[in-house]
PDB file of N, CA, C and O in Angstrom:
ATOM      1  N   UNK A   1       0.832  -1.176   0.000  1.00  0.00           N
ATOM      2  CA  UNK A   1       0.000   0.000   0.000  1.00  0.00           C
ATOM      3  C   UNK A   1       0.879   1.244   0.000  1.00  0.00           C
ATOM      4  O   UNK A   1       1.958   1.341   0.586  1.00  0.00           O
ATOM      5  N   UNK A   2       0.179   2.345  -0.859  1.00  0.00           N
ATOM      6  CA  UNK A   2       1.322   3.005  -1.252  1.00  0.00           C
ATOM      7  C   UNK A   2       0.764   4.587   0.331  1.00  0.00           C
ATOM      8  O   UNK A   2      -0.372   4.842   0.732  1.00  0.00           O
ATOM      9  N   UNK A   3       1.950   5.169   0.718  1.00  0.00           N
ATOM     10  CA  UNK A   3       1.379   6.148   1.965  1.00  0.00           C
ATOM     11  C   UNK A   3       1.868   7.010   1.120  1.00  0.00           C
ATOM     12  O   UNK A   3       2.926   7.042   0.492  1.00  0.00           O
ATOM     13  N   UNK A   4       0.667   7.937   1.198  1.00  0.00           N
ATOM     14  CA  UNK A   4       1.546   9.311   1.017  1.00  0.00           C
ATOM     15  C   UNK A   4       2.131  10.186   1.951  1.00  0.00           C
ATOM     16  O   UNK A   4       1.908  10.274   3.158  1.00  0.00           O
ATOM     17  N   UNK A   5       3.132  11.005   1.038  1.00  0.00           N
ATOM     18  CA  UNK A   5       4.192  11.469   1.789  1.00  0.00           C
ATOM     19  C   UNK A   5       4.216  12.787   1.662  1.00  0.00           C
ATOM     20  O   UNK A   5       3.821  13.032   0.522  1.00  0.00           O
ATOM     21  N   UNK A   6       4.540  14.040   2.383  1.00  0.00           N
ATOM     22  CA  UNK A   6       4.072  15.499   2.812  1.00  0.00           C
ATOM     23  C   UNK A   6       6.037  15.320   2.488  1.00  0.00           C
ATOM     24  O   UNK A   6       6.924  14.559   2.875  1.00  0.00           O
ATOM     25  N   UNK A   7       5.921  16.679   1.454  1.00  0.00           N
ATOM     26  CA  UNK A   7       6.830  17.533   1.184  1.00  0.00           C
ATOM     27  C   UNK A   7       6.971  17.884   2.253  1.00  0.00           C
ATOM     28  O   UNK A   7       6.111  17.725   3.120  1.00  0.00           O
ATOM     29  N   UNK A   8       8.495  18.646   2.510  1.00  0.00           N
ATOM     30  CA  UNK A   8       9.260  19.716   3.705  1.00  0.00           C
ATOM     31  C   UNK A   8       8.658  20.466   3.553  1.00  0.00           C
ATOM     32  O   UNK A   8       7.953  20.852   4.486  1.00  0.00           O
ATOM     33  N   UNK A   9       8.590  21.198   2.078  1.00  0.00           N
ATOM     34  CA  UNK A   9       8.079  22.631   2.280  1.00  0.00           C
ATOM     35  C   UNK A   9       6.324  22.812   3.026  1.00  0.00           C
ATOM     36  O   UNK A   9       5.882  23.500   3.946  1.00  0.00           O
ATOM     37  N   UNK A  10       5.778  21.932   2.191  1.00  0.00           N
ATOM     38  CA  UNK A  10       4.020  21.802   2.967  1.00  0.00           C
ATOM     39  C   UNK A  10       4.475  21.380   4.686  1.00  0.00           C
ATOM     40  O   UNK A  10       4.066  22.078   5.613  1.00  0.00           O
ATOM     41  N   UNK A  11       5.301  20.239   4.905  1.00  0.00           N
ATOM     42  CA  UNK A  11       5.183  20.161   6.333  1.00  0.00           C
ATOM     43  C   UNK A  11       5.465  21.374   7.390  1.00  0.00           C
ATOM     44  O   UNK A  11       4.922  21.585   8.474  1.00  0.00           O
ATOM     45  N   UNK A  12       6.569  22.155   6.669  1.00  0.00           N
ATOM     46  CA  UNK A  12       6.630  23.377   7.342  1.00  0.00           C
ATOM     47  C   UNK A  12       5.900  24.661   7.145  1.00  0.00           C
ATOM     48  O   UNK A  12       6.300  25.703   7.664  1.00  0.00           O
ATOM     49  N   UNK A  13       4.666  24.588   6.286  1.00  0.00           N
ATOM     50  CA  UNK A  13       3.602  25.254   6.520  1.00  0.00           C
ATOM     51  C   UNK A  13       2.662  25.108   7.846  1.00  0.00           C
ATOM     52  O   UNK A  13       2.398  25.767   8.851  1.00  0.00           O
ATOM     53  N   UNK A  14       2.190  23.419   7.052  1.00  0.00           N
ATOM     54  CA  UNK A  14       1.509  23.092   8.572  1.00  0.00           C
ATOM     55  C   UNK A  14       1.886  23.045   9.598  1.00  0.00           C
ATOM     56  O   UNK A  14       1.416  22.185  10.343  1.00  0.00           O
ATOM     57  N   UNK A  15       2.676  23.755   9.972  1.00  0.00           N
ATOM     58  CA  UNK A  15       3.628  23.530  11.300  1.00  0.00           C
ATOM     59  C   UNK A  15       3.340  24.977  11.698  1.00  0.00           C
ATOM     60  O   UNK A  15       2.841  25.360  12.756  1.00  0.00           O
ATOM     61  N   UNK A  16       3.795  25.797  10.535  1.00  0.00           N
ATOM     62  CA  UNK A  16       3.804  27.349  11.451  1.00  0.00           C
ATOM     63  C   UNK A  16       2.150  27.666  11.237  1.00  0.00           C
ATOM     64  O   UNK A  16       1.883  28.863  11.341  1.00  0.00           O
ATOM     65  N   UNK A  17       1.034  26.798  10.961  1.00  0.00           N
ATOM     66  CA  UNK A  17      -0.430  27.153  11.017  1.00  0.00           C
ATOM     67  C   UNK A  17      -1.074  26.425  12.433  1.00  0.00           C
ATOM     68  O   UNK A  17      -2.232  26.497  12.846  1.00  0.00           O
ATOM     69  N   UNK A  18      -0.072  25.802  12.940  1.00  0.00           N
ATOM     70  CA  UNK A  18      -0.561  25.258  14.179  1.00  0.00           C
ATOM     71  C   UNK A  18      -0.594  26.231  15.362  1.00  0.00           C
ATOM     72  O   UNK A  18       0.407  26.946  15.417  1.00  0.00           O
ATOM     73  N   UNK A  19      -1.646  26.459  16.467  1.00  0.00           N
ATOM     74  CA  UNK A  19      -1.215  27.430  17.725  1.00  0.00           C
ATOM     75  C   UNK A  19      -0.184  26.750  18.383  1.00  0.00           C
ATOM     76  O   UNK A  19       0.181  25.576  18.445  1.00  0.00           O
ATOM     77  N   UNK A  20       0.368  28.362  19.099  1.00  0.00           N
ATOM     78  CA  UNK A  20       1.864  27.581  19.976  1.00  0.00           C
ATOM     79  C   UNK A  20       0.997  27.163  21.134  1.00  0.00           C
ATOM     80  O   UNK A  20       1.592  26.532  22.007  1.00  0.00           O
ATOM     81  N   UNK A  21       0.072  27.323  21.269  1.00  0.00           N
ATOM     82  CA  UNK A  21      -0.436  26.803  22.701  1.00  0.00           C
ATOM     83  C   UNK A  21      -2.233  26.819  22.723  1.00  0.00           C
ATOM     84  O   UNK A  21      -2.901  27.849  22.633  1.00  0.00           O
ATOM     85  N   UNK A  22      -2.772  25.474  22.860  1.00  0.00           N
ATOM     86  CA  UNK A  22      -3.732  25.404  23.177  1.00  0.00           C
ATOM     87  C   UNK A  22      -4.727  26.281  24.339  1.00  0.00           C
ATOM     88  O   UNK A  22      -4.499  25.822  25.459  1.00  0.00           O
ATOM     89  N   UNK A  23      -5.499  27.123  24.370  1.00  0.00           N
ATOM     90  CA  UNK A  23      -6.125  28.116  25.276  1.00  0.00           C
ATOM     91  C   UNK A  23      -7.329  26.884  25.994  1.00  0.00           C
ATOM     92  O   UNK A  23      -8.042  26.212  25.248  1.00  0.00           O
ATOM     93  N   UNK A  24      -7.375  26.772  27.310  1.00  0.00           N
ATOM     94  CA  UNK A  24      -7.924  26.061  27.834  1.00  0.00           C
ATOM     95  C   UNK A  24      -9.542  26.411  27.901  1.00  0.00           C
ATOM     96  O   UNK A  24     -10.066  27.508  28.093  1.00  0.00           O
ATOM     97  N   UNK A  25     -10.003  25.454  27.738  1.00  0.00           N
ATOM     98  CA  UNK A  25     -11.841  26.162  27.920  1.00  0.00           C
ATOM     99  C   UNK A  25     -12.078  26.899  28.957  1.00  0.00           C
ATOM    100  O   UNK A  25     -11.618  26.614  30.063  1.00  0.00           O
ATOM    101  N   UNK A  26     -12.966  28.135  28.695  1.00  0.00           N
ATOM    102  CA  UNK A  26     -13.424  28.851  29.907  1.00  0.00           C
ATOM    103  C   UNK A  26     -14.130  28.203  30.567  1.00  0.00           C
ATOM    104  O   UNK A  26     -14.892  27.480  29.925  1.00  0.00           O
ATOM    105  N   UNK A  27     -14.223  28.141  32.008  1.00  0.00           N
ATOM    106  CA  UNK A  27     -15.267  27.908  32.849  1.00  0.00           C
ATOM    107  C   UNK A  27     -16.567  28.280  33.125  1.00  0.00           C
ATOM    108  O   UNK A  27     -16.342  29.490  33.106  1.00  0.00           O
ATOM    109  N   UNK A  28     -17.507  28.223  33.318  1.00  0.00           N
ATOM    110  CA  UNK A  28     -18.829  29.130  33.468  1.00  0.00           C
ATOM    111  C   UNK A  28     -18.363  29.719  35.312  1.00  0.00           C
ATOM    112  O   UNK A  28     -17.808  29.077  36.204  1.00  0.00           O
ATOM    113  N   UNK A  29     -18.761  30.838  35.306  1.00  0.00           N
ATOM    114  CA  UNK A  29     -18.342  31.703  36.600  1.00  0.00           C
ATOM    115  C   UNK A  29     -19.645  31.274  37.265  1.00  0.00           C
ATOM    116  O   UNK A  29     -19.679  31.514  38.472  1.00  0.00           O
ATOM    117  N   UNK A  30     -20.644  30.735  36.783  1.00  0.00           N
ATOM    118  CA  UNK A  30     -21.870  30.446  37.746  1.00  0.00           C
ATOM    119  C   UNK A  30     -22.023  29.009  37.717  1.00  0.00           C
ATOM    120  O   UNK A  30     -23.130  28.530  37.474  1.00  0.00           O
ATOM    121  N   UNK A  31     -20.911  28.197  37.964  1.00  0.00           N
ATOM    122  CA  UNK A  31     -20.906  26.927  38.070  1.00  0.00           C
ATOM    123  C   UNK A  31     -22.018  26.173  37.269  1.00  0.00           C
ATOM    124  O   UNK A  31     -22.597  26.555  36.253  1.00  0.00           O
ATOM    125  N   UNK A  32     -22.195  24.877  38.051  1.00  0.00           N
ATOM    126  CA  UNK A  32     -22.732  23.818  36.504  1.00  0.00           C
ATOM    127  C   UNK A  32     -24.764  24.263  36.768  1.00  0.00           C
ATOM    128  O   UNK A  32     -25.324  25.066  37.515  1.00  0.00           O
ATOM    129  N   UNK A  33     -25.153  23.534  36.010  1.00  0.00           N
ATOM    130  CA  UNK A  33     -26.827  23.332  36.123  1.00  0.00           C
ATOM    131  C   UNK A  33     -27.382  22.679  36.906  1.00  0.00           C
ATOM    132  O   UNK A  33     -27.123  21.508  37.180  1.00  0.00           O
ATOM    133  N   UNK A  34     -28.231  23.368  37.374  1.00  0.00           N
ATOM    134  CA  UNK A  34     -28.301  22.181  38.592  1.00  0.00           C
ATOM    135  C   UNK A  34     -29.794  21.696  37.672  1.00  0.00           C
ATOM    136  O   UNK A  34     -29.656  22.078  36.509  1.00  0.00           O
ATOM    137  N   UNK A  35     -30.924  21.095  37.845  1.00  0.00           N
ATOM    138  CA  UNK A  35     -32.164  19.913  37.590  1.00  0.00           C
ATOM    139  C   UNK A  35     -32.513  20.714  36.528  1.00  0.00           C
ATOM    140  O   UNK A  35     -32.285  20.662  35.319  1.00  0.00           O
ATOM    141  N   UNK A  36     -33.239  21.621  37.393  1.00  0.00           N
ATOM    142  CA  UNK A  36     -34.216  22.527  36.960  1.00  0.00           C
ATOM    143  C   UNK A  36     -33.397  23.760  35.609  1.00  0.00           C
ATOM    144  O   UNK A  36     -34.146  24.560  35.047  1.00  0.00           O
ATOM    145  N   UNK A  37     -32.446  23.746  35.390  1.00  0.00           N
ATOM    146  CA  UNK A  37     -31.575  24.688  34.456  1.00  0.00           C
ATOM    147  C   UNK A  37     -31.913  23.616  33.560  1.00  0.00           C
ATOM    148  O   UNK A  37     -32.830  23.799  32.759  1.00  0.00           O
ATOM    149  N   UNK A  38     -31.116  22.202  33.595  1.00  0.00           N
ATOM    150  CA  UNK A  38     -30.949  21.612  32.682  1.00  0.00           C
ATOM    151  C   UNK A  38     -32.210  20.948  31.632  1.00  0.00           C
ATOM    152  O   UNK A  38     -32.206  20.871  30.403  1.00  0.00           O
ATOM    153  N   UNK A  39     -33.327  20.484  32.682  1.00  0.00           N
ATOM    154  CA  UNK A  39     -34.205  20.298  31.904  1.00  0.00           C
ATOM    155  C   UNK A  39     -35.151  21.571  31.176  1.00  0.00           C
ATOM    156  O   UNK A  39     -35.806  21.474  30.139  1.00  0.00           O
ATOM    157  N   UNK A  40     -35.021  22.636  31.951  1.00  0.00           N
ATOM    158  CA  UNK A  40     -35.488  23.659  30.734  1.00  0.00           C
ATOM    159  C   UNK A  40     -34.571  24.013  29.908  1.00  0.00           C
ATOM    160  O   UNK A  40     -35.173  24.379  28.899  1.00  0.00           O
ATOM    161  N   UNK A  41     -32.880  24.173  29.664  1.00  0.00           N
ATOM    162  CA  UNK A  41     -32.367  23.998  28.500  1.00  0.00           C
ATOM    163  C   UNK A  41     -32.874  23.042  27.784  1.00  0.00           C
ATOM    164  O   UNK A  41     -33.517  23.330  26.774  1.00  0.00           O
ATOM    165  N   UNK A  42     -32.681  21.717  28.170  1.00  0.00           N
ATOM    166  CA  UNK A  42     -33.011  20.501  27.074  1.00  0.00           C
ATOM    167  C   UNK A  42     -34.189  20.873  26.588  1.00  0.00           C
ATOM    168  O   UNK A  42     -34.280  20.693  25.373  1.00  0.00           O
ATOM    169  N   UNK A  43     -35.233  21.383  27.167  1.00  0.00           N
ATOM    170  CA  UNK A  43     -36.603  21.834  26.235  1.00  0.00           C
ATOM    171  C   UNK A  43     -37.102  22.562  25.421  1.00  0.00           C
ATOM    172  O   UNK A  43     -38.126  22.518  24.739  1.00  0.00           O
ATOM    173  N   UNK A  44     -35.876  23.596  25.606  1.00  0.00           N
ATOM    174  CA  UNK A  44     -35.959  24.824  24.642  1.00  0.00           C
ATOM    175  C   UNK A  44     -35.277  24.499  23.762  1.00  0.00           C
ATOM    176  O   UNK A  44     -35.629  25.152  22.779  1.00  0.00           O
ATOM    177  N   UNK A  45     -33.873  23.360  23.336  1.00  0.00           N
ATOM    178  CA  UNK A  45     -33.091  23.571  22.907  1.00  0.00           C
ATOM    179  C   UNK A  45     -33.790  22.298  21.747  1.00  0.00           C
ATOM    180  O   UNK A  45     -33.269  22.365  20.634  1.00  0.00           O
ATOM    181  N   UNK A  46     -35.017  21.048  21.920  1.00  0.00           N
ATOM    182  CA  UNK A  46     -35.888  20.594  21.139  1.00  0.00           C
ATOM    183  C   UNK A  46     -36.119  21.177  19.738  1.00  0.00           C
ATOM    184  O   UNK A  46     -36.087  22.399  19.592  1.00  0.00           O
ATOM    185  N   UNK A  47     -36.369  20.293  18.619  1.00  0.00           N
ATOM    186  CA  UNK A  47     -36.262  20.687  17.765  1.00  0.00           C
ATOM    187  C   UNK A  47     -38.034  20.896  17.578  1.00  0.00           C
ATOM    188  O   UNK A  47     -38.722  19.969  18.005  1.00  0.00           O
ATOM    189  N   UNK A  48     -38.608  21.865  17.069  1.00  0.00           N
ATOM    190  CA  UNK A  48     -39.989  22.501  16.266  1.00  0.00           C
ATOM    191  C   UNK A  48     -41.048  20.505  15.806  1.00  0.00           C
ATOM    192  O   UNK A  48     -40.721  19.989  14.737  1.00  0.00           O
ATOM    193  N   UNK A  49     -41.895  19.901  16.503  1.00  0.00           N
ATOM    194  CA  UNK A  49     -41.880  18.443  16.271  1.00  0.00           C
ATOM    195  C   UNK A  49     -43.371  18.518  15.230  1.00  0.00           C
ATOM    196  O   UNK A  49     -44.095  17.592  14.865  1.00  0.00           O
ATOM    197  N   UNK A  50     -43.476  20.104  14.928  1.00  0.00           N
ATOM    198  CA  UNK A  50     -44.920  20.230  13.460  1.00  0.00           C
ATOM    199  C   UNK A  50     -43.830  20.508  12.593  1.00  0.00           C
ATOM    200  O   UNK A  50     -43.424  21.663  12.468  1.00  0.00           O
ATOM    201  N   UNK A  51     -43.231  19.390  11.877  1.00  0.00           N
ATOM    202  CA  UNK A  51     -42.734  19.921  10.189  1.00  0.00           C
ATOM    203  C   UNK A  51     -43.918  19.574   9.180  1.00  0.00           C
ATOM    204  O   UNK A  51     -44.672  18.610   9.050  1.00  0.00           O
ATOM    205  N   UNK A  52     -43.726  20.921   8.456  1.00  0.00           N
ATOM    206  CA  UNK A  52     -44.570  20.621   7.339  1.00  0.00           C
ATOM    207  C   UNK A  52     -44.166  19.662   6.281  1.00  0.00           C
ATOM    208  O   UNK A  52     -45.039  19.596   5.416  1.00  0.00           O
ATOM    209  N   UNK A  53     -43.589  19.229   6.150  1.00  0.00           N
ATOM    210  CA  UNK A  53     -42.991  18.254   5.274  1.00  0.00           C
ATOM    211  C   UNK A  53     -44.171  17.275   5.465  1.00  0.00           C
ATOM    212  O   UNK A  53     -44.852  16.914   4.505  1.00  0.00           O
ATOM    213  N   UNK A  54     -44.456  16.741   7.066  1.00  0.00           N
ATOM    214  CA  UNK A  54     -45.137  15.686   7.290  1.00  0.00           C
ATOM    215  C   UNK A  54     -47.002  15.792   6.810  1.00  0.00           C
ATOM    216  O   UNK A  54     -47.794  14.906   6.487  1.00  0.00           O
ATOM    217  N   UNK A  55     -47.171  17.363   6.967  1.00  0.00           N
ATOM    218  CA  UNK A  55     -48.205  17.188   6.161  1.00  0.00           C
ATOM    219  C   UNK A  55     -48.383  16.944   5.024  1.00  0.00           C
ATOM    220  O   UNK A  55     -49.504  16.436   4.985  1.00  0.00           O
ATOM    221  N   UNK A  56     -47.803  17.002   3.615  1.00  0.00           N
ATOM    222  CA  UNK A  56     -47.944  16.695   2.863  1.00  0.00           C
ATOM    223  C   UNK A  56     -48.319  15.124   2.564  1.00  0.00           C
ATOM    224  O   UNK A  56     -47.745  14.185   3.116  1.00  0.00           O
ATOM    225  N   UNK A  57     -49.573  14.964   1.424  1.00  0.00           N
ATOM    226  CA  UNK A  57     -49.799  13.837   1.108  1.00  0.00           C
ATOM    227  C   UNK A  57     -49.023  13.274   0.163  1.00  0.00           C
ATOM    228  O   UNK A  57     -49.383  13.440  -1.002  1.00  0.00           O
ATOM    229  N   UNK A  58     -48.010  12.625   0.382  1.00  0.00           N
ATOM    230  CA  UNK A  58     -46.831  12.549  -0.423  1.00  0.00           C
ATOM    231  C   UNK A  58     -47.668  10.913  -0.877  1.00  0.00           C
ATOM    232  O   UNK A  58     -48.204  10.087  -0.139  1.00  0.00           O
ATOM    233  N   UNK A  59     -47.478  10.923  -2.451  1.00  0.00           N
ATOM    234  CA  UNK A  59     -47.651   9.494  -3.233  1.00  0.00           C
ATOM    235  C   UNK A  59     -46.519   8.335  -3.121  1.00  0.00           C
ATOM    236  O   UNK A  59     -45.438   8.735  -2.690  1.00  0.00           O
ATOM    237  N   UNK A  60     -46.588   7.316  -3.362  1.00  0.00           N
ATOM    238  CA  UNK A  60     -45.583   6.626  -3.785  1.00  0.00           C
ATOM    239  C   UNK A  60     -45.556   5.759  -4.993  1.00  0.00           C
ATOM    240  O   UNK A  60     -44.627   5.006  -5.287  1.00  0.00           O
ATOM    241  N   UNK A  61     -46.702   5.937  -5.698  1.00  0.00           N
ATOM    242  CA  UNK A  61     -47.403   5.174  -7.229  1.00  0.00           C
ATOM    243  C   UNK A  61     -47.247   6.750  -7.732  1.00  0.00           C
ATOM    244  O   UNK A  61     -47.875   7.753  -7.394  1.00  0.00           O
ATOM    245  N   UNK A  62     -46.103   6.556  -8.723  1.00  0.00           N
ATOM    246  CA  UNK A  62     -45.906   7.495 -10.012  1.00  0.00           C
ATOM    247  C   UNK A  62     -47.239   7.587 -10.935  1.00  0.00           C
ATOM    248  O   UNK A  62     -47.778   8.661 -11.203  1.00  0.00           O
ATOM    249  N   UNK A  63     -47.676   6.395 -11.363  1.00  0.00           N
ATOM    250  CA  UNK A  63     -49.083   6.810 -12.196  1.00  0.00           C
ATOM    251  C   UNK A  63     -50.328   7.605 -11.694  1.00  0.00           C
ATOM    252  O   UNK A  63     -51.044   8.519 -12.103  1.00  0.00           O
ATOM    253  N   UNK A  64     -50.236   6.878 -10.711  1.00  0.00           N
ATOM    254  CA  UNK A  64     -51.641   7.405  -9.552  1.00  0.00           C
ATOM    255  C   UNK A  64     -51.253   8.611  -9.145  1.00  0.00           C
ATOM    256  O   UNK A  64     -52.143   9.462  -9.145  1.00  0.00           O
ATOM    257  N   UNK A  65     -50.273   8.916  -8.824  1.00  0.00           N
ATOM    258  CA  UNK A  65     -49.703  10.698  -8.377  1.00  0.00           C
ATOM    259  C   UNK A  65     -49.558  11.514  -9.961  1.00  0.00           C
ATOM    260  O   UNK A  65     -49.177  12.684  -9.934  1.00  0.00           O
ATOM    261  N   UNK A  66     -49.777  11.058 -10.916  1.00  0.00           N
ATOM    262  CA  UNK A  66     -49.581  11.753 -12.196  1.00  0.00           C
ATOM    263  C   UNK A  66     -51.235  11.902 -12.686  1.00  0.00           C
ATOM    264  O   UNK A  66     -51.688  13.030 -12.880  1.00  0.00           O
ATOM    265  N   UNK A  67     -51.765  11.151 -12.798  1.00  0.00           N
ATOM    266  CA  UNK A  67     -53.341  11.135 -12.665  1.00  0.00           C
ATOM    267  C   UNK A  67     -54.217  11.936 -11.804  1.00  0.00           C
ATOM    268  O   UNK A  67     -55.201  12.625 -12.074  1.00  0.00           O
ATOM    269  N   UNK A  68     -53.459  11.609 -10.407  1.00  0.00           N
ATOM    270  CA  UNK A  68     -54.296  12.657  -9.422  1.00  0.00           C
ATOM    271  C   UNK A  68     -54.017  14.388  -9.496  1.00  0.00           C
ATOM    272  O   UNK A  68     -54.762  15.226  -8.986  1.00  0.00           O
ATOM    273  N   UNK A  69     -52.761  14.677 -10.259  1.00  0.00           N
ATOM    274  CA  UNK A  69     -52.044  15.872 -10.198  1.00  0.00           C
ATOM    275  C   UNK A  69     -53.096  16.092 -12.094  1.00  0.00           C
ATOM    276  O   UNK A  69     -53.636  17.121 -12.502  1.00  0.00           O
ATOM    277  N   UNK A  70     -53.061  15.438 -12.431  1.00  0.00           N
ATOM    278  CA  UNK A  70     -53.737  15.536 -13.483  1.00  0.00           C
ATOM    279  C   UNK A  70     -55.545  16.490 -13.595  1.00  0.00           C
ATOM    280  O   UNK A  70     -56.016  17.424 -14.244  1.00  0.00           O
ATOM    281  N   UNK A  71     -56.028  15.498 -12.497  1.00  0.00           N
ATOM    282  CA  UNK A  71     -57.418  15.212 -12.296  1.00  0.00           C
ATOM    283  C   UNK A  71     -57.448  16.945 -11.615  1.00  0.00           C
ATOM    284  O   UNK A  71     -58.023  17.862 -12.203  1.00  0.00           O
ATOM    285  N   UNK A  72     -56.947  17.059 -10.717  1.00  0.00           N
ATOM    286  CA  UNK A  72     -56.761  18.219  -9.731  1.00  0.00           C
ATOM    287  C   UNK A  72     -56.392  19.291 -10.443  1.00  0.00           C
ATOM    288  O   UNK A  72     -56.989  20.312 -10.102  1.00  0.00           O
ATOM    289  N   UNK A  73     -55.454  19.447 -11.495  1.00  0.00           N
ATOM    290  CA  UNK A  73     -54.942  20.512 -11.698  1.00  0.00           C
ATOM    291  C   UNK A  73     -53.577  21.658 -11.275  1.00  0.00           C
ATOM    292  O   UNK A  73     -53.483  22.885 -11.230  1.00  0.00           O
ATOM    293  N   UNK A  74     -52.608  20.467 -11.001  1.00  0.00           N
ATOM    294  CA  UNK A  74     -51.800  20.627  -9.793  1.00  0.00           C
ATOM    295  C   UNK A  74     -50.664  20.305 -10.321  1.00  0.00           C
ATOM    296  O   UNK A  74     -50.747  19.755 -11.419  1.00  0.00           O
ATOM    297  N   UNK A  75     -49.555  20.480  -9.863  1.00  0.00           N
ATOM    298  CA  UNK A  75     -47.943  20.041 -11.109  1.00  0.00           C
ATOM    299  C   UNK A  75     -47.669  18.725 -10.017  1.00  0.00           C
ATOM    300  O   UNK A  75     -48.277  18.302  -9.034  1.00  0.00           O
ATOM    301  N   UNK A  76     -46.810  18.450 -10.516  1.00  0.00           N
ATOM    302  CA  UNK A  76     -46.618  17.046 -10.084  1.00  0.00           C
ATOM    303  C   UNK A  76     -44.636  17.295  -9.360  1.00  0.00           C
ATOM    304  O   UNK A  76     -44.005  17.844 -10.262  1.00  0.00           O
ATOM    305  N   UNK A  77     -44.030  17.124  -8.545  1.00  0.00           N
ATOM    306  CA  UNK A  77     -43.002  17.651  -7.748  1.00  0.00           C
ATOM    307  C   UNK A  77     -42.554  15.718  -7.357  1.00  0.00           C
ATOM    308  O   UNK A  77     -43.071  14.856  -6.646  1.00  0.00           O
ATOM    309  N   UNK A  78     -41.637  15.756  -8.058  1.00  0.00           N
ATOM    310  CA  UNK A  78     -40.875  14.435  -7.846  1.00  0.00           C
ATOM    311  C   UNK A  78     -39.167  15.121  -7.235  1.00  0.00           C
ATOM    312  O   UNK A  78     -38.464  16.107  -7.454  1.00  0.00           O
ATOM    313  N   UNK A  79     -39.121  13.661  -6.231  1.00  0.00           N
ATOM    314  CA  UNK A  79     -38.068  13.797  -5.195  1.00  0.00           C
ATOM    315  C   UNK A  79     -37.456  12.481  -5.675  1.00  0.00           C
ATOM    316  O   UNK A  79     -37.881  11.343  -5.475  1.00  0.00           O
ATOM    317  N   UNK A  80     -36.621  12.781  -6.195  1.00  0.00           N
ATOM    318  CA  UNK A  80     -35.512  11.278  -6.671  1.00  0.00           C
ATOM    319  C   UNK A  80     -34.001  11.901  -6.156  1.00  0.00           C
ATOM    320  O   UNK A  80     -33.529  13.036  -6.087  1.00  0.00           O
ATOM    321  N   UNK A  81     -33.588  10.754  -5.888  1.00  0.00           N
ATOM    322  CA  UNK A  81     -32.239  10.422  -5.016  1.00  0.00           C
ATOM    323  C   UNK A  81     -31.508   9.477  -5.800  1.00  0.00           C
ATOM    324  O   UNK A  81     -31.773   8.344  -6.203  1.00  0.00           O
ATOM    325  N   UNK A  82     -30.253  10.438  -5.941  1.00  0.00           N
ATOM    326  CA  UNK A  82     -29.160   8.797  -6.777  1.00  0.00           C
ATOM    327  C   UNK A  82     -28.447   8.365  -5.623  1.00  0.00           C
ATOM    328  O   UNK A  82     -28.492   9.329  -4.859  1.00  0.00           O
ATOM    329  N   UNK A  83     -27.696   7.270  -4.978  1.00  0.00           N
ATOM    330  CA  UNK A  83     -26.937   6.624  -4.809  1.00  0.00           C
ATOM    331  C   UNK A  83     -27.505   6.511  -2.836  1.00  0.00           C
ATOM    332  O   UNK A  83     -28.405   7.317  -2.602  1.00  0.00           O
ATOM    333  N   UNK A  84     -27.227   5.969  -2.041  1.00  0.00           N
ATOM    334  CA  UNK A  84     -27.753   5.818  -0.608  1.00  0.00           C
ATOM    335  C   UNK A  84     -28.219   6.680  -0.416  1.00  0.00           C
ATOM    336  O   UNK A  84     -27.963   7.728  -1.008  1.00  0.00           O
ATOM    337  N   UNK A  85     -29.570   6.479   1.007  1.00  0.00           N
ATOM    338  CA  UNK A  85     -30.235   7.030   1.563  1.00  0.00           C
ATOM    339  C   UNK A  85     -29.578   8.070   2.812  1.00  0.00           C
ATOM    340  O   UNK A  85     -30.187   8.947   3.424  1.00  0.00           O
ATOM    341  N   UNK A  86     -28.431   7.743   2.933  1.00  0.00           N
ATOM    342  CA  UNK A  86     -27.231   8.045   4.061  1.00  0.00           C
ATOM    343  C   UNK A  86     -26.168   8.773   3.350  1.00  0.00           C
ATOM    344  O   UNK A  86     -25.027   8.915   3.790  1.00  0.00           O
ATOM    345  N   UNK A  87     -26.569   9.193   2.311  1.00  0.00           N
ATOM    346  CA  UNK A  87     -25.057   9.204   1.663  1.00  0.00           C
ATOM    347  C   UNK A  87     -23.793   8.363   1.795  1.00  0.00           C
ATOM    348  O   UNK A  87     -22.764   8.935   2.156  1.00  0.00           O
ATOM    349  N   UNK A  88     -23.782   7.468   1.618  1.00  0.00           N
ATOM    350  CA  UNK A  88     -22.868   6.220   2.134  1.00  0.00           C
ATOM    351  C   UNK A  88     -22.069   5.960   0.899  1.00  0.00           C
ATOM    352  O   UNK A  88     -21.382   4.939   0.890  1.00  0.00           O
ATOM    353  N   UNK A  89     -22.067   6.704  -0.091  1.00  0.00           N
ATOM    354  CA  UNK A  89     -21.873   5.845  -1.534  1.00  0.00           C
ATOM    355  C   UNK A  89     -20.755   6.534  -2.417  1.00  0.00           C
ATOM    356  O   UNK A  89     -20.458   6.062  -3.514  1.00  0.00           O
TER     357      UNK A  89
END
């Protein structure tokens, strides 16, 4: 297996783009959450659970959704995907 290999000159780029010193995380000055902080963060911080997406009467028969968009008077809005559902591909 072949590794690749980093030129001097690039290695000594990435070198002087590195910090000379990591800055440590700040602390919160009002210490941690106690119950009641945390579960109203976690509730606010919930994502919106009415997407409209879900209302839609979405088809899954191409003819029957071309017919009904037909019948209705309505354009027809196809959602096609090439390669995984995950992007995995």
């Amino acid at each position: 297996m072949l590794r690749p290999r980093l030129s001097a000159p690039w290695a000594a780029i990435l070198l002087a783009a590195l910090p000379a010193g990591a800055a440590p995380a700040q602390e919160s000055a009002r210490g941690p959450l106690d119950e009641a902080e945390f579960v109203a963060l976690h509730r606010a911080l919930q994502p919106d659970r009415d997407f409209a997406w879900e209302r839609i009467p979405w088809r899954l028969d191409l003819l029957a959704a071309r017919e009904e968009a037909r019948r209705e008077g309505m354009p027809l809005f196809i959602w096609s995907l090439n390669g995984h559902p995950l992007g995995c591909s």
